[in-house]
C-alpha positions as CSV (number, residue, x, y, z in Angstrom):
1,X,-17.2,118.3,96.1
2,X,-14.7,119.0,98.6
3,X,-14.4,117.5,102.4
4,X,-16.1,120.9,103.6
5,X,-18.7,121.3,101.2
6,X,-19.5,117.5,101.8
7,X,-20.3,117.8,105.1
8,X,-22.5,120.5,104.8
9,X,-24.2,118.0,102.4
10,X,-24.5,115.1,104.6
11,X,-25.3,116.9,108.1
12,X,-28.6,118.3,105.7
13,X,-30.0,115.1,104.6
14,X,-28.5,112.6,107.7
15,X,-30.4,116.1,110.1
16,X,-27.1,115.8,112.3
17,X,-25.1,118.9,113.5
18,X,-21.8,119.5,110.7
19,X,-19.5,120.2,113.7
20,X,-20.1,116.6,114.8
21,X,-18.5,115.0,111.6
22,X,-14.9,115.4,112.5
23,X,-13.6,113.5,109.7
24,X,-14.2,112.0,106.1
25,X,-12.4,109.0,104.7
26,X,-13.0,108.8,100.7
27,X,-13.3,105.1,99.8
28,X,-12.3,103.5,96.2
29,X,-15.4,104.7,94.3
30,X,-14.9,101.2,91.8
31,X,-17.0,98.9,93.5
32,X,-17.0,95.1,91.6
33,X,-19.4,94.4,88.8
34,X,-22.1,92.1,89.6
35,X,-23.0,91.1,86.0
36,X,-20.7,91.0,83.5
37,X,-23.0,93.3,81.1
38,X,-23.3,95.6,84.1
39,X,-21.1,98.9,82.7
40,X,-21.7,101.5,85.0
41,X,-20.8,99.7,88.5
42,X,-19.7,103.1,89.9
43,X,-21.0,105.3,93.2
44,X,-20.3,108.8,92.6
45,X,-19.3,108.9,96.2
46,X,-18.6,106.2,98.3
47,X,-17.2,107.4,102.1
48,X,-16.7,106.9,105.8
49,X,-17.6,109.5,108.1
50,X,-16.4,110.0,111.9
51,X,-19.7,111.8,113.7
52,X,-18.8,112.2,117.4
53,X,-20.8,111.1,119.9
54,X,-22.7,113.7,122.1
55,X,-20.5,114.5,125.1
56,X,-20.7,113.0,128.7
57,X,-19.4,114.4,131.8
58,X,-16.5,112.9,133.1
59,X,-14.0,113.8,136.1
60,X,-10.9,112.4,134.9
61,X,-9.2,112.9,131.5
62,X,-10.2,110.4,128.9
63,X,-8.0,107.4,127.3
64,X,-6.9,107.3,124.1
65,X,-9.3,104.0,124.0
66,X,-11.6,106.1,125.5
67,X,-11.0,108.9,122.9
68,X,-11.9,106.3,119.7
69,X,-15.0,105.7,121.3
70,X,-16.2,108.5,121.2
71,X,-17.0,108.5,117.2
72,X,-19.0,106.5,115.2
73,X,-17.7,105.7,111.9
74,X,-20.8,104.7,109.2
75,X,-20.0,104.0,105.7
76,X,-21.9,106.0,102.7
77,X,-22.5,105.3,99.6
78,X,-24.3,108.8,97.4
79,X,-25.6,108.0,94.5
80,X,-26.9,110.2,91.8
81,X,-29.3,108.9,88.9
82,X,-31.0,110.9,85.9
83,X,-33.0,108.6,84.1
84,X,-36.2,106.8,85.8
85,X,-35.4,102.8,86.8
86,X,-38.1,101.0,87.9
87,X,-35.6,98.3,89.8
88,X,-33.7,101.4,91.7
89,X,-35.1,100.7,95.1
90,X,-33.3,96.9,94.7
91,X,-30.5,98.3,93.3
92,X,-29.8,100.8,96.2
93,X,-30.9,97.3,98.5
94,X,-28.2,95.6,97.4
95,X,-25.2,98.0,96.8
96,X,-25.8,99.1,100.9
97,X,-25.7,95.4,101.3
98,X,-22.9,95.0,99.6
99,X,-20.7,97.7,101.6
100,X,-22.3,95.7,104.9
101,X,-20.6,92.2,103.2
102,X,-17.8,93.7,102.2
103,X,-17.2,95.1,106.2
104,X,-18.1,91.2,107.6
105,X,-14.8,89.9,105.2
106,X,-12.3,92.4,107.2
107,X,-13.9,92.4,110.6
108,X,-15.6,89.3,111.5
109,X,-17.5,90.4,114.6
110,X,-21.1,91.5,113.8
111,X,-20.3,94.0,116.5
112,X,-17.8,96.1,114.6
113,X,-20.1,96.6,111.7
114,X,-20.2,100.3,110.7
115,X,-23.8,101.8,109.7
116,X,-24.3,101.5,106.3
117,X,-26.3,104.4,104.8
118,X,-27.3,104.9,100.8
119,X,-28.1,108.2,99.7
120,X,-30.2,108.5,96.5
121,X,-30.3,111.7,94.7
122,X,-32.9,110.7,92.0
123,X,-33.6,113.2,88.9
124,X,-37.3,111.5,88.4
125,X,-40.7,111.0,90.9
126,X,-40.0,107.5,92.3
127,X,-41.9,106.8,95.4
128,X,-45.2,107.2,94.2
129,X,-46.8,106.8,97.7
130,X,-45.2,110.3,99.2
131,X,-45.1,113.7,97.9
132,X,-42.4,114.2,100.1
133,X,-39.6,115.3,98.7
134,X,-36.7,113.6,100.9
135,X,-37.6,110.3,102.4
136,X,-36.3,107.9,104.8
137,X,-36.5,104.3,104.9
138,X,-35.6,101.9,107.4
139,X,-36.4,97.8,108.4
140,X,-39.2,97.7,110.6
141,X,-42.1,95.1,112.0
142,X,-45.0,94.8,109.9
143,X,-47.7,95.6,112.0
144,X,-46.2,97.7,115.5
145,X,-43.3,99.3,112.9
146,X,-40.7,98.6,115.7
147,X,-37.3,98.8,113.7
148,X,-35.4,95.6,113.6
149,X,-31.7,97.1,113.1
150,X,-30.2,100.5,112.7
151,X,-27.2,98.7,110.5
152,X,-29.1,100.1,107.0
153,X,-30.9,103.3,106.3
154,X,-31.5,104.8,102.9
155,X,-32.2,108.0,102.4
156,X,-33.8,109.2,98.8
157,X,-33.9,112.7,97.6
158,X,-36.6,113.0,94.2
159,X,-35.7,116.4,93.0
160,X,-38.7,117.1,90.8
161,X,-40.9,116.7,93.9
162,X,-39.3,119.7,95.9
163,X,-42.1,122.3,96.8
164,X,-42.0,125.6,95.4
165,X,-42.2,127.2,99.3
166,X,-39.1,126.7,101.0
167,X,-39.6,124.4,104.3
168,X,-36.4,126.2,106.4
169,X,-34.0,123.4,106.0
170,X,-30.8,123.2,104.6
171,X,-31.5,120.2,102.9
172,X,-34.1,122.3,100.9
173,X,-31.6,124.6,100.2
174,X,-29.2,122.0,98.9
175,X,-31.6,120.5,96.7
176,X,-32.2,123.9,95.1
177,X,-28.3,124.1,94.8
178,X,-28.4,121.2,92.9
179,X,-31.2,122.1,90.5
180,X,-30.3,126.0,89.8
181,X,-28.5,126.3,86.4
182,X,-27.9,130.0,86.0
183,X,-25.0,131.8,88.3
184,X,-27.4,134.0,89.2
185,X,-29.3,131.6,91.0
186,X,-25.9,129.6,92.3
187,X,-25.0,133.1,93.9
188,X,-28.7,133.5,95.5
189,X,-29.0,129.8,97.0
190,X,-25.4,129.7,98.6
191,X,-26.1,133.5,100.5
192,X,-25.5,133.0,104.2
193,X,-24.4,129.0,104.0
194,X,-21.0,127.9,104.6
195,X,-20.9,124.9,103.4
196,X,-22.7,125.8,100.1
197,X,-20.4,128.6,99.2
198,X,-18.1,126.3,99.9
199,X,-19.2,124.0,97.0
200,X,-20.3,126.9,94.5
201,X,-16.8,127.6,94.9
202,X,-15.5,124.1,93.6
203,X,-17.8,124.3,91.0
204,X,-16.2,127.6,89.8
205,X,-12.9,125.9,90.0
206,X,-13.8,122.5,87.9
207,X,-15.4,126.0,85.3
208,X,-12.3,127.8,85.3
209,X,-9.9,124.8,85.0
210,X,-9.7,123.3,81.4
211,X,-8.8,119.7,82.3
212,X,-11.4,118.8,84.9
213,X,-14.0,120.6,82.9
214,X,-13.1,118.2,80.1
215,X,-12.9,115.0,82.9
216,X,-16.6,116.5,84.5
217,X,-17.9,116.5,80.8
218,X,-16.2,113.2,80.1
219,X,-18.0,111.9,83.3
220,X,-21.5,113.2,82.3
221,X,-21.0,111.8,78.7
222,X,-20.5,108.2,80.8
223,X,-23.1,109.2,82.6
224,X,-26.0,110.1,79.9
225,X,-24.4,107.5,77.3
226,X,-24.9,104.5,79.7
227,X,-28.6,106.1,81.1
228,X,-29.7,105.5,77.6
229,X,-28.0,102.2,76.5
230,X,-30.6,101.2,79.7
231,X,-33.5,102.9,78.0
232,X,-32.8,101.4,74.6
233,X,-32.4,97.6,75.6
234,X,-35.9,98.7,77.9
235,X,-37.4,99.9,74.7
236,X,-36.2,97.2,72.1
237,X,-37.1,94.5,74.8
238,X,-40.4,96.0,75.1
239,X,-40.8,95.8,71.0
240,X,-39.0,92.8,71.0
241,X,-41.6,91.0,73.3
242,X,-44.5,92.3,71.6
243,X,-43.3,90.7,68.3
244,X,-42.9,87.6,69.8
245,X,-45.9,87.6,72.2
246,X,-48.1,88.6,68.8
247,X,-45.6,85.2,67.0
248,X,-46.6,82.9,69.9
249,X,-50.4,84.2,69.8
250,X,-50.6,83.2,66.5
251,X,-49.2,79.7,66.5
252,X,-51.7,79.1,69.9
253,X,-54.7,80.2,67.9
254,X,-53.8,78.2,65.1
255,X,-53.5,75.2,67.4
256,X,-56.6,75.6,69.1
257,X,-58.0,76.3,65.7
258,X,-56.5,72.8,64.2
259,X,-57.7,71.3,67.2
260,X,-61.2,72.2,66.9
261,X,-61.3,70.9,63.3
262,X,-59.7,67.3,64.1
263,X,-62.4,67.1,66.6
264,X,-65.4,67.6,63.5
265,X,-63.6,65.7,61.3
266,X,-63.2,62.9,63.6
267,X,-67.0,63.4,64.6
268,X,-67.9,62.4,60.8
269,X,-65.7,59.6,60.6
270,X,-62.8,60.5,59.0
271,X,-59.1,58.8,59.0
272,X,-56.0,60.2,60.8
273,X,-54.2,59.9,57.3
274,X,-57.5,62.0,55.7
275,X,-57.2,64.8,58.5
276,X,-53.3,65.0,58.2
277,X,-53.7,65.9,53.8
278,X,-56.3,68.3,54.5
279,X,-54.0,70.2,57.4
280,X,-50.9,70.3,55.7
């Protein structure tokens, strides 16, 4: 996706004008591994974006001090996942926490932390409390909901939950953007938006050009090959424990069952060296 077609994107789902992101700053996308078995340690987009500030009136020109104030840079990380994860919501927790760590070991002043933001596109229904499609989570008080910091915000997008009557946002529209499969449909989603012809027209690009179509399939292959190594180790985990949950039931009943017997046999007046030769 490129610089134009990615601010279209995020001025959708952050609900901020696109004019007022004046410039993106693509980060190293290789963030480190937190467990060594962990293979696919990689954001699909990890960025900085400069969103102005709205304007004040002043009478005099501004400095160039001045000037710098005027944006606020926040750090994003956009994520995409196709298979269901049950831990996701902790894994998006700590990755935004990471990018927050990772700012406090350049600038040491709490103060020059940049907002941290996670954007989840999820190809599943996750939050089963909401049938809303695009949701917004921040940390708030229990009880009175007052929001303790603005530092993190996570934003996640559940495609399968988006309603079949348009709502009138562009956010809407990108979702159906990133759900269409025929060109037909491309070509009908993208009429009248900018920034969405703008990325139907990369995708026709990464079509048309041999090498990244091989890199984009390469990428999905990645993509679908590591979503199912996670399924598998779910699944053979799950087997895995019922065998030994049925392994361990058995010895316990067998225990309680010996137990019961040493008890009767005990009861009639037999010797520890009697009850042992009839056990084994």
């Amino acid at each position: 996706m490129d610089d134009d077609a990615l601010k279209g994107f995020l001025s959708a789902v952050l609900d901020i004008n696109p004019e007022h992101v004046r410039k993106i700053f693509r980060k190293n996308t290789n963030m480190q591994k937190v467990h060594k078995e962990e293979k696919q340690a990689i954001l699909d987009v990890r960025i900085v974006i400069a969103q102005a500030k709205l304007p004040k009136k002043r009478k005099r020109p501004m400095s160039e001090e001045e000037q710098e104030e005027q944006f606020i840079l926040k750090e994003i990380d956009i994520e995409i996942q196709l298979s269901y994860m049950a831990a996701w919501a902790d894994r998006s927790v700590f990755y935004v926490a990471k990018m927050l760590v990772e700012q406090g070991e350049i600038d040491q002043k709490y103060s020059n932390f940049k907002k941290c933001i996670g954007i989840n596109l999820l190809d599943f229904n996750y939050i089963n409390q909401s049938e809303k499609f695009h949701t917004i989570w921040h940390i708030r008080e229990d009880s009175e909901h007052i929001k303790y910091t603005d530092t993190v915000e996570w934003h996640v997008v559940e495609l399968p939950k988006l309603p079949s009557i348009p709502d009138g946002t562009d956010l809407y529209k990108w979702v159906q953007f990133l759900k269409a499969e025929t060109k037909e449909e491309f070509e009908m989603i993208v009429q009248g938006n900018h920034y969405l012809e703008s990325a139907l027209k990369r995708l026709e690009v990464i079509s048309q050009d041999e090498q990244k179509q091989l890199e984009y399939t390469a990428r999905q292959k990645t993509l679908y090959d590591y979503n199912t190594f996670m399924e598998e180790n779910y699944d053979r985990g799950y087997d895995d424990g019922r065998v030994e949950g049925k392994q361990e039931g058995k010895a316990e009943g067998k225990q309680e069952r010996d137990s019961e017997l040493i008890a009767k046999w005990r009861a009639k007046g037999m010797t520890d060296e009697e009850i042992n030769a009839l056990l084994n």
